[in-house]
N, C-alpha and C positions, 0 to 999 in steps of 0.2 A: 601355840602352847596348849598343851590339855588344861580340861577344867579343873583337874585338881591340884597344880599347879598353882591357875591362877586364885583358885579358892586360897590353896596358903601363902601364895605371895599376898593376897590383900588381906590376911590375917595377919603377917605380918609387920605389913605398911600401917594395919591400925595399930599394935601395939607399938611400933616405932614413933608413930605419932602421939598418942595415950604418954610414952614416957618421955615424949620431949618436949609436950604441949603442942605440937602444930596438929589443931584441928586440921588444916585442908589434907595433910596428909590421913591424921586418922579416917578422916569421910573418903580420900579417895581408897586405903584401905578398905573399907564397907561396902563402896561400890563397886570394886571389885571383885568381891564376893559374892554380890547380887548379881553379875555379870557370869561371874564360874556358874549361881543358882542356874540362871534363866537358860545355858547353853545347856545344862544336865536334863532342865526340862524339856524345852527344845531337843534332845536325844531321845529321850523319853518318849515324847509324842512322834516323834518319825518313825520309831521303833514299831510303835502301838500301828499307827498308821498302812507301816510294814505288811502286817501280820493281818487289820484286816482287809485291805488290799487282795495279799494271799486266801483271805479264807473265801473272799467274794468269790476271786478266779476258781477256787476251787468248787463250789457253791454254783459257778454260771455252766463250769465243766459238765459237772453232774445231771444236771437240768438238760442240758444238752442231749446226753447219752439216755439218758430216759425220755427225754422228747424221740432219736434214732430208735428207742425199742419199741414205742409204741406204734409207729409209721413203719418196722421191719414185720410187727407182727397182721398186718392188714392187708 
């Protein structure tokens, strides 16, 4: 299930719990939530991770082709 899914299925499970009284439901409600949180971030940082990954490759690329011009011009 996506995360924002489960972000409002456990919004939900806490107001169901809130209006019935069963705490264990409302907390598993909340943990839920913190569970939709933690995957969004977890996204988040893989994304970021992604990108500087890419910027490295492209960054070692560079280095590279400037190291071949300097050994072409000798």
């Amino acid at each position: 299930m996506g995360k924002h899914f489960d972000d409002a299925a456990g919004k939900g499970k806490e107001a169901f719990g809130k209006a019935t009284g069963d705490r264990g439901t409302e907390f598993e409600g909340k943990a839920d939530q913190a569970k939709a949180g933690a995957k969004d971030a977890a996204d988040k940082a893989k994304g970021k991770a992604e990108e500087l990954k890419d910027k490295a490759e492209d960054a070692f690329e560079s280095a590279g082709e400037k190291i071949k011009d300097v050994f072409k011009k000798k």
